[in-house]
C-alpha positions in Angstrom: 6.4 -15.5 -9.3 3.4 -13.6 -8.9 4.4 -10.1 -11.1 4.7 -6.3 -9.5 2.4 -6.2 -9.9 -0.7 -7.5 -7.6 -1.8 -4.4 -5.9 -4.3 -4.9 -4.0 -6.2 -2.1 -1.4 -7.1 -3.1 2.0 -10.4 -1.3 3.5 -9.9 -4.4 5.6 -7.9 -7.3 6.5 -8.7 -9.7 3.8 -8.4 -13.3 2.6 -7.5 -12.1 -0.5 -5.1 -9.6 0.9 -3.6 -12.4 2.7 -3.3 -15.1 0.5 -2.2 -13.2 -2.3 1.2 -12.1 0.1 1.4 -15.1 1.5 2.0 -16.5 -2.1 4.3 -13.8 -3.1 6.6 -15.0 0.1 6.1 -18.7 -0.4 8.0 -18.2 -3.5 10.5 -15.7 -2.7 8.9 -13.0 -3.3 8.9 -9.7 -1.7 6.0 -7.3 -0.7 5.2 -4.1 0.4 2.7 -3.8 3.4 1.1 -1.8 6.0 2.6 -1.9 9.8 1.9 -0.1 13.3 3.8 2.4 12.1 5.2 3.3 8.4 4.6 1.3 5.5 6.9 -2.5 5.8 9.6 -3.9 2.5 9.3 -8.1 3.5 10.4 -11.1 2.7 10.9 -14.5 3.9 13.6 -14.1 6.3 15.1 -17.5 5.6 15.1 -16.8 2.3 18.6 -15.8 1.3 17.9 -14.5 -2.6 14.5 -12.8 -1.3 16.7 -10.8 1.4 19.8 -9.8 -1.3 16.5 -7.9 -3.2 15.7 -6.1 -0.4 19.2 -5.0 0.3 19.3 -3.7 -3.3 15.6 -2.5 -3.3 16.6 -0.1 -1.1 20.6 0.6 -1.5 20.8 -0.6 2.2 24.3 -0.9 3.3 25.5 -4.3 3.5 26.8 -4.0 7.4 23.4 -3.0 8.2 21.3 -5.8 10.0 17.0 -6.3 8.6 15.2 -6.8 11.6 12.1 -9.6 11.5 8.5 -9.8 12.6 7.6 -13.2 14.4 4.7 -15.6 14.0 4.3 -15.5 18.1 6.4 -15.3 21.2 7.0 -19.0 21.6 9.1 -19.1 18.2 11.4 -16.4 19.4 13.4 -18.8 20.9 14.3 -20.2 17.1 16.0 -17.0 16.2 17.0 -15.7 19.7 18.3 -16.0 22.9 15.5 -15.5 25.2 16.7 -13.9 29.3 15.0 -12.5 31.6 14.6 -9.0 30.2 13.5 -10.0 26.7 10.5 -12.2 28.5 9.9 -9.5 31.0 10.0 -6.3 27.8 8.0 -9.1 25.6 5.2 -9.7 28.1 5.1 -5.8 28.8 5.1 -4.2 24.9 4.6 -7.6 22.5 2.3 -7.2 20.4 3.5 -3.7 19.5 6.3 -1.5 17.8 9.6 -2.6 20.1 12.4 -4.0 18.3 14.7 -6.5 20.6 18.3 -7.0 19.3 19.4 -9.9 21.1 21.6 -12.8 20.6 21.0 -14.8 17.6 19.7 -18.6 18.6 22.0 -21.5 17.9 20.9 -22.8 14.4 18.2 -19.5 13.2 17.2 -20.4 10.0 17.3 -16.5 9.5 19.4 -15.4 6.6 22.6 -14.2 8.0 22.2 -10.7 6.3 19.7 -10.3 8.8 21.9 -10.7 11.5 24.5 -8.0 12.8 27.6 -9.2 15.1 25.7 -12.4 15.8 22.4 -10.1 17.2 19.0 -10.0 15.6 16.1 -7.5 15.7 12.8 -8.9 16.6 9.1 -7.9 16.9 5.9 -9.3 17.0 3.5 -6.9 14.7 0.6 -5.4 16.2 -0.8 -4.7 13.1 -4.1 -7.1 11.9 -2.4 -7.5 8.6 1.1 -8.2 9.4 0.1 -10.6 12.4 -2.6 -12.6 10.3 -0.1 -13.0 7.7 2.6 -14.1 9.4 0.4 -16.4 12.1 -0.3 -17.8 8.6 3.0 -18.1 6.8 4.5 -19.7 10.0 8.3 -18.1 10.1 9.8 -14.8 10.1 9.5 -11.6 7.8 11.5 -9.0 6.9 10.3 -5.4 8.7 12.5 -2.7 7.3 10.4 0.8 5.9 9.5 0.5 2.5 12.1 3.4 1.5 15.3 4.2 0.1 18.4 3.7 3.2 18.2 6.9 4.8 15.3 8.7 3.3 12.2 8.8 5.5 9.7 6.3 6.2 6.7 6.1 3.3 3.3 7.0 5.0 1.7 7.4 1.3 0.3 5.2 -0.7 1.6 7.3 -4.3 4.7 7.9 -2.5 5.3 4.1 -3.0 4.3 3.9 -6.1 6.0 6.7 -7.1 9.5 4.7 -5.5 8.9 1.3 -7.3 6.5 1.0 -9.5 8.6 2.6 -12.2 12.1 0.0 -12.1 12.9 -2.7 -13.1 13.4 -4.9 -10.5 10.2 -4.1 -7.7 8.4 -5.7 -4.6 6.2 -8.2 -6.2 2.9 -7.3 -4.3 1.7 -4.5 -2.7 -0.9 -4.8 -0.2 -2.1 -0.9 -0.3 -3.6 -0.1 3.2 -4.3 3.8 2.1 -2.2 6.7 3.3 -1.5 5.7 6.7 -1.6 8.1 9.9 1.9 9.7 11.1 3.1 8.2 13.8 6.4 7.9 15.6 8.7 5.0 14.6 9.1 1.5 16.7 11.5 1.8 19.8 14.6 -0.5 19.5 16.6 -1.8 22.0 19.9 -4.1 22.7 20.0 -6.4 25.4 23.2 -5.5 27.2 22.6 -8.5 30.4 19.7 -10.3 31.7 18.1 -7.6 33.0 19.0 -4.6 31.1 18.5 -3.2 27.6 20.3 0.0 26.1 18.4 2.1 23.7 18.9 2.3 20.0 16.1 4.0 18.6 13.7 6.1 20.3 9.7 5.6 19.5 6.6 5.1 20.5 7.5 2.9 23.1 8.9 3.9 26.3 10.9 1.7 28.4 10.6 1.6 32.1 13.8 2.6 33.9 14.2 0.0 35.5 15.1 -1.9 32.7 18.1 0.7 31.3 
């Protein structure tokens, strides 16, 4: 296992920058990396050990789903049930910061910690780090804020240092994007029918009405 190590800053998306996370989730690791919004705790989401570490990282409740970022829309079917308003909200905001709870797919591969009630969160990252590296790795990662459950979202880079780099147990690579700007969190949302969502979480993306 690469050690907490690797931190590595990102001016720009880099092969480096890549291949050195997409080691650390090859085996098992977790990372810390930039996203569209706040600054991202991953893993492999199949990975059942990998997710367990995030749930302790961050003292996250255990009834509390982990939503995941996708390699591309046409894998979304692996870990969820795709209707009409997921392709319709997908074609509309995907890439982009909108998380879709949906049905979980017969057979995910997702850890089921990941899962709430038989639902998962989805997203496909608009972020030219996240999306490279997942496009890459081929499966689903863990997108929860690199934080402590129910303090706010990390923006700056010795913030996150601050959090981790100081225990024991800590993300194995951090991929160190600089202090990234304030903006408002990804917009979640629960697929109630075919055609309708209900809102979980307010953000930057706002859904039509049409589709509440």
């Amino acid at each position: 296992m690469i050690g907490l190590g690797v931190h590595i800053m990102m001016l720009r998306v880099t092969t480096e920058q890549i291949e050195a996370a997409l080691l650390a989730l090859q085996q098992g690791g977790v990372i810390v990396y930039p996203s569209e919004t706040s600054y991202g705790l991953g893993c492999d989401a199949r990975n059942k050990e990998a997710v367990k570490r995030i749930f302790e990282l961050k003292g996250r409740d255990d009834n509390k789903a982990l939503p995941i970022i996708i390699p591309d829309f046409d894998s979304a079917s692996l870990y969820i049930k795709i209707s009409p308003v997921v392709e319709k909200l997908a074609a509309l905001f995907w890439p982009g910061p909108l998380n879709i709870i949906a049905p979980t797919a017969d057979n995910s591969p997702v850890a089921e910690r990941c899962a709430s009630a038989r639902t998962q969160s989805v997203r496909l990252s608009s972020h030219p780090f996240v999306a490279t590296l997942v496009k890459r790795f081929g499966y689903p990662i863990v997108a929860t804020s690199a934080n402590i459950a129910g303090q706010d979202a990390i923006y700056e880079v010795e913030k996150i240092k601050d959090l981790f780099w100081g225990n024991d147990d800590k993300p194995d690579v951090f991929i160190d994007g600089g202090d990234l700007a304030i903006l408002p969190v990804s917009t979640t949302v629960k697929v109630v029918d075919d055609e309708h969502v209900a809102i979980v979480r307010q953000g930057k993306i706002i859904i039509p009405p049409e589709f509440l």
